[in-house]
N, C-alpha and C positions, 0 to 999 in steps of 0.2 A: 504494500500500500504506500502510496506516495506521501511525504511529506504532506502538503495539503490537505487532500483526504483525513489521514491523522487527525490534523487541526481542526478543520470541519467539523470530524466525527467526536472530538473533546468536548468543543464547542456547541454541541447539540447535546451531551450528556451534561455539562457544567450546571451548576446552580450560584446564582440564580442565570434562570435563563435568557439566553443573549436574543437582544431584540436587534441583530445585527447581521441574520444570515439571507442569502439573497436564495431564491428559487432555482437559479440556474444551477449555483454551485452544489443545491440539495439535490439535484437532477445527475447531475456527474456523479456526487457520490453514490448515488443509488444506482446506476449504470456500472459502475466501475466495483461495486459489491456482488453483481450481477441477477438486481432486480427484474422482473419486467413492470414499466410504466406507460399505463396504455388511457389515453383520454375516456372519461366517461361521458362527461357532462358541463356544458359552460366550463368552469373553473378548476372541477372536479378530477382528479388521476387516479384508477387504480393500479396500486402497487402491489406487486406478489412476490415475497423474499423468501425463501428455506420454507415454500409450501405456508407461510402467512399472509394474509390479506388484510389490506386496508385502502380506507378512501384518502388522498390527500389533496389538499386544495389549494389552489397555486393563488397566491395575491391577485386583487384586482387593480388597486391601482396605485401600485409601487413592487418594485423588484422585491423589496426584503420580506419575508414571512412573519406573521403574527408571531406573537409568545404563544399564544395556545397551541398555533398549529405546530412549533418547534417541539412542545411538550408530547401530542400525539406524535408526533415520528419519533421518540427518545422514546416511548412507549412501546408502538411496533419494533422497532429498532430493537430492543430489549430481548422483546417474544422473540424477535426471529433468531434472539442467538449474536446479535451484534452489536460491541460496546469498544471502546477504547482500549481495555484493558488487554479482550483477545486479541487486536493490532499490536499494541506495546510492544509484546515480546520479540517479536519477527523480527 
């Protein structure tokens, strides 16, 4: 996992959580964890990681993501088995 990615992924488990992450780069990391993210609806993506499922939903009008919505992917994130700590090592 790249450098970046790492950060990101700290960044999205950290507390309190950062009202500073942008959509695009939640997109890379989930591509590069090798999600699939497939449009639902308006705003809406389903995500599916290590056979988990959720809805997420991309800003409307600003790149960066809600607090809440950072808390639900640290959420899924979790379930699927994905945390900072299992990157660490490597």
């Amino acid at each position: 996992m790249s450098h970046k990615h790492l950060s990101l992924l700290t960044a999205i488990f950290q507390d309190p959580v950062s009202g500073n992450i942008h959509w695009r780069e939640i997109e890379s990391l989930l591509n590069h964890l090798g999600a699939t993210v497939e449009p639902v609806h308006g705003a809406r993506f389903h995500v599916t990681l290590n056979k988990f499922e959720c809805i997420v939903h991309h800003p409307h009008h600003s790149s960066v993501c809600a607090k809440q919505d950072v808390k639900q992917l640290r959420e899924f994130l979790a379930r699927a088995g994905v945390s900072p700590s299992s990157y660490e090592a490597q």
